[in-house]
C-alpha positions in Angstrom: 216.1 124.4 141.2 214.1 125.0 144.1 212.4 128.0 142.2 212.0 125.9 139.1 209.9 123.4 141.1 208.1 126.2 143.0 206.9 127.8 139.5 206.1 124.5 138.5 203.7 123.0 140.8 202.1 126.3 141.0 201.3 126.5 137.0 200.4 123.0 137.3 197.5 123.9 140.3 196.3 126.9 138.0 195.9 125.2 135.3 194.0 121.9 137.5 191.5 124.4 138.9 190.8 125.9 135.1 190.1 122.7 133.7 187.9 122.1 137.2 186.1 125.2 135.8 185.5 124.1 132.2 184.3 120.6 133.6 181.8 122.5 136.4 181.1 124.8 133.1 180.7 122.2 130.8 177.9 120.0 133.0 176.3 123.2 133.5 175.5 123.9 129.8 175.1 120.1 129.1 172.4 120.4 131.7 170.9 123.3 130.1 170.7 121.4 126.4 169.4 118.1 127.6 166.4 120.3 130.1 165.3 121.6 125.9 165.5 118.3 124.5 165.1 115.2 126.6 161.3 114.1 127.0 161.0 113.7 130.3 158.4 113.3 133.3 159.6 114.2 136.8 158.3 114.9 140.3 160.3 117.0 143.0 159.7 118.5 146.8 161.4 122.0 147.7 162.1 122.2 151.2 161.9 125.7 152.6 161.6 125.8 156.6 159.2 123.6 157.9 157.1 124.0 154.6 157.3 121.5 151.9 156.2 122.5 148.2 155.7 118.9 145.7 155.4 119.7 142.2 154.8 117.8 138.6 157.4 118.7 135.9 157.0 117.4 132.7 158.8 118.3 129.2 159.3 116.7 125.7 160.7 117.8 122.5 158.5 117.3 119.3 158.4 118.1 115.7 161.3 120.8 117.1 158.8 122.4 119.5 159.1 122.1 123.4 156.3 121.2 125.1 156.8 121.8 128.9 153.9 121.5 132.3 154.8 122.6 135.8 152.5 121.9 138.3 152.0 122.6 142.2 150.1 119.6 143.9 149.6 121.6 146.9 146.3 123.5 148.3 144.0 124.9 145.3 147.4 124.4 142.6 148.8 126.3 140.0 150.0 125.3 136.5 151.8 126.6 134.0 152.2 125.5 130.4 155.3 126.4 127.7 154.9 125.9 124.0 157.7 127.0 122.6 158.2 131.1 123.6 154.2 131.2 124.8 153.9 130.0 128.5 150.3 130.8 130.2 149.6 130.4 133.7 146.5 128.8 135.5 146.3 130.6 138.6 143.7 130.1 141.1 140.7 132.3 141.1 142.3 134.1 138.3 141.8 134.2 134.5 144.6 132.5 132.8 147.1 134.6 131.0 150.1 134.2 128.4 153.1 135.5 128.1 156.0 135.7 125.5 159.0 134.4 127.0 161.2 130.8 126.5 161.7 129.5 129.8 158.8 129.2 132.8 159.5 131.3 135.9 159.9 128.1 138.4 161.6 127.4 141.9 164.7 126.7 139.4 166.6 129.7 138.5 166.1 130.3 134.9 169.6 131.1 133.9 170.8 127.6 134.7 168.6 126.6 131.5 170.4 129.1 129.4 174.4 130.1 129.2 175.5 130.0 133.1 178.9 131.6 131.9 177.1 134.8 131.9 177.5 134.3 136.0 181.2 133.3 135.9 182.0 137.4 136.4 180.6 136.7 140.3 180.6 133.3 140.8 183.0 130.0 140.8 182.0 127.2 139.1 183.4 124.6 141.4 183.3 120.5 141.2 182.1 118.7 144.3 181.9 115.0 145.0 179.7 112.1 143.2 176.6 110.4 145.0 173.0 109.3 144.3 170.0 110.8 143.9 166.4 109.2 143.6 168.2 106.3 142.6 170.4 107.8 140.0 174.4 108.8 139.9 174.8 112.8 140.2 177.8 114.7 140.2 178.0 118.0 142.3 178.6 121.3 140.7 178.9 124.0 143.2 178.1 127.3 142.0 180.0 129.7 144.5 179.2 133.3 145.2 182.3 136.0 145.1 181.9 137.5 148.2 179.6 137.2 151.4 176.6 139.5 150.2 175.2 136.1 148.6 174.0 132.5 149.1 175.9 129.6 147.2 173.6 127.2 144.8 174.7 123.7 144.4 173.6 121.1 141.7 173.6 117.6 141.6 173.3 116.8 137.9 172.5 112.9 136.3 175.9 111.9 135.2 173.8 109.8 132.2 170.5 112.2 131.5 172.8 115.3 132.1 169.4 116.6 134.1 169.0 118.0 137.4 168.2 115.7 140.2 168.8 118.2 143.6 169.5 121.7 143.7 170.1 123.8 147.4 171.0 127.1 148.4 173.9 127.3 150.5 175.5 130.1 153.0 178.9 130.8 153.2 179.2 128.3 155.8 178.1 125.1 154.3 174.3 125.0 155.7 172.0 123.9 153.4 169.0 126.4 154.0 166.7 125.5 151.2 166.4 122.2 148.6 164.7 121.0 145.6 165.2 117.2 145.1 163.6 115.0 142.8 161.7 112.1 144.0 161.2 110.3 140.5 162.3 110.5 137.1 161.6 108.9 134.0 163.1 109.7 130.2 161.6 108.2 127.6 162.3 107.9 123.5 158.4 109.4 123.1 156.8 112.5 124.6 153.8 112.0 127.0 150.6 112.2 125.5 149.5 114.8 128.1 152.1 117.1 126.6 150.8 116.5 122.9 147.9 117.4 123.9 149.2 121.1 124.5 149.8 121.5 120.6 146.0 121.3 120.1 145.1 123.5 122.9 144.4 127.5 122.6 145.5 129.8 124.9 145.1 133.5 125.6 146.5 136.0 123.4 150.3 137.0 125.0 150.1 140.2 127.3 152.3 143.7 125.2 156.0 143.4 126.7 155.9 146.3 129.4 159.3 148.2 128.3 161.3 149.6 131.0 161.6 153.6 131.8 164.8 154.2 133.7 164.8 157.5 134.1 161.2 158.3 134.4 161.2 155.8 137.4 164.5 154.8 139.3 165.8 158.7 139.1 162.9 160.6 140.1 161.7 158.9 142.7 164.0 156.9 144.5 168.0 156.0 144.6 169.3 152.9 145.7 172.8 153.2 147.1 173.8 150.1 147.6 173.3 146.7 145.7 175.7 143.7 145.3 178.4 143.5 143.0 176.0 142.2 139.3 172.9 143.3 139.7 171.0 145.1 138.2 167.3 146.6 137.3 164.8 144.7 135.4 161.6 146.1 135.6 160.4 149.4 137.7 157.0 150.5 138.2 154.0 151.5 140.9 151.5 149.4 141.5 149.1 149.0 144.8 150.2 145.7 147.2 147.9 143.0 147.3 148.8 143.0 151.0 147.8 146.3 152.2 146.1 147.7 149.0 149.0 150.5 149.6 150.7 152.6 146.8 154.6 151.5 146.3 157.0 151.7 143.6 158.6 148.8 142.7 161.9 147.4 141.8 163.5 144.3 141.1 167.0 143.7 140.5 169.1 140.3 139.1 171.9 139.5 138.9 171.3 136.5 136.7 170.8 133.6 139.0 169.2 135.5 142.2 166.2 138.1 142.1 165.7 140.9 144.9 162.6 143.1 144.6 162.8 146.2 147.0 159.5 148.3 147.5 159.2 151.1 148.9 155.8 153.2 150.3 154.5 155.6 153.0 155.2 154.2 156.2 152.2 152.9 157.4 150.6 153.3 160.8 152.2 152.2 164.6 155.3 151.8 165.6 157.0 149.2 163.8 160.9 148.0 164.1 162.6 147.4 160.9 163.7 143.6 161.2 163.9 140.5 159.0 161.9 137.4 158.6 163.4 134.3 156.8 162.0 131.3 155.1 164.3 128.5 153.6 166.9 130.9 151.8 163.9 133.7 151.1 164.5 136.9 153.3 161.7 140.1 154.1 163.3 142.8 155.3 161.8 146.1 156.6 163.4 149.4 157.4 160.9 151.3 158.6 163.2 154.9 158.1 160.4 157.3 160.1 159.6 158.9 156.3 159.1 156.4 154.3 159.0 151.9 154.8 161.2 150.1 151.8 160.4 146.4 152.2 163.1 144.0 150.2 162.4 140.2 149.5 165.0 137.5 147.9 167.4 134.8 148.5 169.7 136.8 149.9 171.2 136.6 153.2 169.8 139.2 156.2 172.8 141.3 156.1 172.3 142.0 152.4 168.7 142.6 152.7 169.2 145.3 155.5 171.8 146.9 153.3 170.1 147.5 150.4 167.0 148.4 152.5 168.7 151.1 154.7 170.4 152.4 151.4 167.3 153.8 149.7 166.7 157.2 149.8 165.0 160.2 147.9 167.2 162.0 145.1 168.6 165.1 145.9 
């Protein structure tokens, strides 16, 4: 009998945490539906550090196109504009450009705007508690990494709007080391007229899709031993750094909800220790290896960083 009520209480906990996961699952991707079809005009903060980065994010759905603006309000500002799959950038002291993609590459991981269960292979999906944010109720999904080699990312999500009010990356630990919270939001029935405005305006012609050479790139020149569990390569190429006007070949990695781009060039002249530098959850890290400097950057903890970095080396 004893046995009987042992096998019991433990199929009844297995299946309370799955439906835990379809609920975390489920505000996830109604998140991601009402981001493409609410009209909505929001202002948010990210908190990295000391630093503090306001922005202007604006989106409506008409005549079933989406119409989206993200702006920085900070120093000289950037914007960037989404019609549909066409989303051009207004850089400072740079010519605007377009490119052909449907989502804008924000603070917000992009992923959480399209099918998160493609993460569920390396992360939880895990309910938290209810509160308030900018004067709204929100429900806490956690999105939990498998193992150590990566942050957390929690979401508070408007139990009535179903849209994001405060997001944070988390370590292992519980400290929060880097936020976006919203300071204001409004939905309304009608788009803002600053978004209909977009329909009428012309933009660049899109920029070819660059295609991605595996072999010619990742095999010949360099091989990275060690990466955590999901990612994998996105783009590859050699460019010069804006820093340092230096030669590198370039990499970046995803594994759906984080990106980590390693580069890696002659070393450059001095002694130099190889050593991290953090920001918010954003980490630099540089293994200087006597032949060669590889430099990786991401949301990713130290450890990880020095890992990957001290894993690259030339094919045999």
């Amino acid at each position: 009998m004893r046995l009987l009520a042992c096998i019991l209480g433990l199929f009844l906990a297995t299946l309370a945490h799955a439906n835990e996961v379809v609920s975390a699952k489920q505000l996830l991707n109604n998140m991601a539906t009402a981001v493409h079809n609410r009209n909505f005009d929001a202002s948010f903060v990210v908190l990295k550090g000391k630093g503090m980065e306001p922005y202007r994010w604006v989106h409506a759905k008409h005549n079933e196109k989406e119409l989206e603006l993200l702006s920085l309000l900070n120093g000289a500002g950037l914007e960037i504009v989404r019609v549909d799959d066409l989303v051009t950038y207004y850089e400072p002291q740079s010519a605007p450009y377009s490119v052909r993609t449907d989502s804008i590459a924000g603070p917000i991981p992009e992923i959480l705007f399209k099918d998160a269960e493609a993460l569920l292979e390396h992360y939880d999906f895990v309910l938290g508690g209810k509160g308030r944010i900018a004067g709204r109720p929100a429900q806490l999904v956690r999105v939990e990494a498998k193992d150590d080699s990566k942050y957390n990312y929690w979401l508070w999500i408007d139990t009535q709007s179903s849209l994001l009010l405060k997001a944070a990356y988390v370590t292992q630990q519980g400290e929060l080391l880097e936020q976006l919270q919203l300071t204001h939001i409004s939905v309304t029935p009608e788009p803002a007229e600053q978004l209909l405005e977009l329909t009428q305006r012309e933009f660049p012609t899109p920029l070819p899709a660059l295609e991605l050479n595996k072999n010619e790139t990742t095999q010949s020149n360099w091989q990275i031993g060690w990466l955590p569990e999901g990612f994998k390569l996105l783009k590859s190429d050699r460019h010069k750094l804006d820093l340092n006007n230096e030669l590198a070949d370039y990499y970046l990695f995803s594994d759906g909800l984080v990106d980590v781009s390693v580069f890696v060039q002659r070393p450059l002249p001095g002694q130099r220790p190889s050593g991290a530098l953090s920001s918010g959850a954003t980490t630099v890290y540089v293994h200087n290896s006597g032949a060669f400097d590889v430099s990786v950057v991401g949301n990713i903890p130290a450890v990880t960083a020095k890992s990957i970095a001290e894993s690259v080396k030339r094919p045999l």
